[in-house]
C-alpha positions, -999 to +999 in steps of 0.1 A: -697+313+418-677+288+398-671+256+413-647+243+387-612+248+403-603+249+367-614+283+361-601+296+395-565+281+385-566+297+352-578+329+364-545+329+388-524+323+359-529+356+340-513+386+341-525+414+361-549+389+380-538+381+417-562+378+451-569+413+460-583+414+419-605+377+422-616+390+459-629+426+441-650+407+419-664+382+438-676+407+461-693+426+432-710+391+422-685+380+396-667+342+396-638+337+377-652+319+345-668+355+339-636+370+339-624+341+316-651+346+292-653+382+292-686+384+303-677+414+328-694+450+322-674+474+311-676+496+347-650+468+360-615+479+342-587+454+339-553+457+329-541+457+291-522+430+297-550+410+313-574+418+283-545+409+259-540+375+271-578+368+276-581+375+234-549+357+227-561+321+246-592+306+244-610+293+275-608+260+263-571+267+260-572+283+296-592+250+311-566+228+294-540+244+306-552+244+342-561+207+337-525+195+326-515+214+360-538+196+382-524+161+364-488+172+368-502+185+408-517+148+410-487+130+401-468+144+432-496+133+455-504+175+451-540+185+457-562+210+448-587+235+470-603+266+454-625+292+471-653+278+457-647+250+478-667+240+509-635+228+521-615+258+520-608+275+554-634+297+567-603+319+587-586+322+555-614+336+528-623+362+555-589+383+546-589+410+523-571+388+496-574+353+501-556+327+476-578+318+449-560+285+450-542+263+477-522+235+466-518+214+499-494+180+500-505+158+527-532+155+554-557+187+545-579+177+573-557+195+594-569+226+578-603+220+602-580+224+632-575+258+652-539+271+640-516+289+655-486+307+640-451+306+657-430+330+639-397+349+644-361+353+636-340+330+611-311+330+634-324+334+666-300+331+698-296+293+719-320+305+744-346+320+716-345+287+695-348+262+728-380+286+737-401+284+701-394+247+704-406+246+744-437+267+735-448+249+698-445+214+721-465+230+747-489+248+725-494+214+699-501+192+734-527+221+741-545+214+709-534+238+681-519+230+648-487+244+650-485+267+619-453+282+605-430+285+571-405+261+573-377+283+574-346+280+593-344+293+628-377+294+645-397+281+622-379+250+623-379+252+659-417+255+662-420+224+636-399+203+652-418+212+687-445+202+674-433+171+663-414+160+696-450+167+713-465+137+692-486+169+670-488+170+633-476+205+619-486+227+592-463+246+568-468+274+544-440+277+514-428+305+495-419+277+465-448+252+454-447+220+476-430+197+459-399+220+459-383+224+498-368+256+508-343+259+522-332+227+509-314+218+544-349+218+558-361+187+531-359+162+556-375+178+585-409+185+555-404+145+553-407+137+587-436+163+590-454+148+560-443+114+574-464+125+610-496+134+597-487+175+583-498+194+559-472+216+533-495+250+520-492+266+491-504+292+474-479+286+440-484+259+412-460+228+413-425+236+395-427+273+414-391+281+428-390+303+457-387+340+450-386+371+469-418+385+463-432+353+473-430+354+510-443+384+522-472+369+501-467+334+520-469+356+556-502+366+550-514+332+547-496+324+577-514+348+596-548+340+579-551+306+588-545+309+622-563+318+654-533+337+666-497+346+659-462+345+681-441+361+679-403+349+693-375+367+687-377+396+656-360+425+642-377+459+637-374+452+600-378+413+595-405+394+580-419+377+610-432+412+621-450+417+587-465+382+598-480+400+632-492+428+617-507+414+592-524+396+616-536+424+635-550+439+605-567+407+601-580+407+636-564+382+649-544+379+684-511+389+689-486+373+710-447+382+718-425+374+743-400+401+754-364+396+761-333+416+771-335+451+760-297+447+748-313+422+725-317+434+688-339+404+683-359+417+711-368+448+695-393+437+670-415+421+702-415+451+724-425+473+693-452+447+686-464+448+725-464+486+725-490+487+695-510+459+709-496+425+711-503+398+741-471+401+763-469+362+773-442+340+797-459+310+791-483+289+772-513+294+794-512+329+783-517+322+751-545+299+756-568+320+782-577+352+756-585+324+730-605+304+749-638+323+740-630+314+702-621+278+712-642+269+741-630+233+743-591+241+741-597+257+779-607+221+794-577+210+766-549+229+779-531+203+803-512+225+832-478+216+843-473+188+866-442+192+890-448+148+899-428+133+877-396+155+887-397+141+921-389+109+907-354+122+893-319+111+906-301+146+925-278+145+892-305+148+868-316+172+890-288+195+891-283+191+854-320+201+843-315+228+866-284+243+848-293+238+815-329+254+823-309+282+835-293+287+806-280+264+774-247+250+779-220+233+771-204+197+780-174+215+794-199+239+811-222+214+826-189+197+838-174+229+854-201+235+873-216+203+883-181+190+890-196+152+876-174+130+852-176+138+814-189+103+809-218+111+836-228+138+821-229+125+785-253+093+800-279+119+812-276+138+784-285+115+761-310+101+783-327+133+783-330+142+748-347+106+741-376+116+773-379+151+753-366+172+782-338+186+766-322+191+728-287+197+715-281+232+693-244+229+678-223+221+712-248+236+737-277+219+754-312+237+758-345+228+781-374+219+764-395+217+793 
């Protein structure tokens, strides 16, 4: 097989050539500088646009080409992993259509670490957003990479878990990596980059986001990781195509229910009838992968109720209430009966310890 990441980007580039097509003929024996210089038998048939474009450009044109992109990929701190690399992930080349090509911006060595996926909805309620963002801290502290796609809602909630915990995080892009989308999420991919994380991708640099391009970004998603969860989804929504791809991958499962009034509920209980983990907490998550990852069992660090004896009866009563359920200032006011000023000191005290975070006007728990 061809080592020359070269051919492997070229070969991406034509028409008529994507994974499932590279993965076909490398399990009949075939690298891609075969395909590029038409040394395949006849019994393997290609597209006419394919065989078009392989007589129009020479490989030398085809290797240029590829090697002005891996310049252009270099100048914006871009790098380049093939299959053919040692390097590439061993989860990911075992799906059905790996990405020839990853183009990674930042620190790839996180692609050594056991993933996991937090997934969901892009508009997910108060309490749904304050629980991705509880679990990805709790999960990241119990030694996964937190992986997700950047999105808004609870992707961004997952990341930025991750990221409160002290954890570098892991995101996989519909666009190529030096173009952010959404565009409200560029400064959250700063800070990630800025803490140690890794941006995935499986599109060229100068690659706009597209349609078509993240359901192929879900399964990439999936593939990397150990495991998927699942918080918060529609019946029809992406972040269930994420689950079952990995199910058809062979990968665990994991959804948290919630009211059955809930639309964003729905996607969860269908996933946990067909299969999925049901999970209320981290250490859920962690016990059916332990045989996979032996040392994240002595890793996974349970609660520890000693430092809330140390807290005032205020901060108390406040944590209480806003663990019950997010709130508001006039809320928290209303039912603890303390000042406005009161409240606003622990408040902010508690978002700098970590324990709490503010979504528009309410306030959620984060642990």
């Amino acid at each position: 097989m061809s080592s020359d990441p070269r051919d492997w980007i070229a070969a991406s580039q034509l028409p008529g050539v994507g994974p499932a097509t590279l993965a076909r003929l490398a399990v009949e024996g075939y690298s891609p500088t075969a395909l590029l210089e038409q040394q395949l038998p006849a019994s393997i048939r290609l597209r006419a646009d394919t065989r078009h474009a392989l007589r129009k450009h020479s490989l030398q044109q085809l290797r240029d080409d590829a090697s002005r992109l891996i310049e252009h990929a270099g100048m914006l701190d871009i790098q380049v992993l093939s299959m053919a690399c040692d390097d590439y992930p061993s989860l990911l080349r075992q799906i059905s259509d790996p990405p020839p090509v990853l183009w990674l911006r930042g620190d790839a060595r996180l692609l050594d670490q056991p993933q996991l996926a937090v997934v969901g909805s892009r508009k997910p309620s108060v309490q749904g957003f304050a629980c991705a963002t509880e679990f990805a801290a709790s999960l990241a502290k119990s030694g996964f990479v937190i992986t997700s796609g950047l999105a808004q809602g609870v992707d961004t909630a997952a990341h930025q878990g991750a990221l409160r915990a002290g954890r570098s995080t892991l995101a996989v892009l519909g666009s190529s990596p030096d173009l952010i989308y959404p565009r409200t999420n560029q400064t959250l991919a700063d800070q990630m980059l800025a803490n140690g994380g890794l941006l995935v991708s499986e599109f060229p640099p100068g690659t706009r986001p597209r349609p078509e391009h993240f359901p192929r970004r879900n399964r990439i998603i999936s593939g990397l990781s150990v495991g998927t969860l699942v918080i918060e989804a529609a019946l029809r929504s992406g972040s269930l195509i994420t689950a079952r791809l990995a199910m058809d991958q062979g990968r665990e499962v994991f959804a948290i229910p919630g009211s059955i009034h809930n639309p964003l509920s729905k996607g969860c209980h269908a996933l946990i009838r067909e299969g999925a983990w049901l999970v209320e907490n981290q250490q859920q998550i962690c016990e059916p992968l332990a045989p996979m990852l032996g040392f994240l069992a002595q890793q996974v660090e349970p609660e520890s109720a000693g430092p809330e004896s140390s807290l005032t009866a205020d901060q108390q009563s406040v944590l209480q209430h806003i663990r019950q359920s997010a709130m508001t200032l006039d809320q928290l006011h209303a039912e603890t009966g303390m000042s406005v000023s009161r409240l606003q000191q622990l408040l902010i005290n508690f978002e700098l310890d970590g324990k709490i975070a503010s979504h528009g006007d309410r306030y959620m728990a984060l642990c």
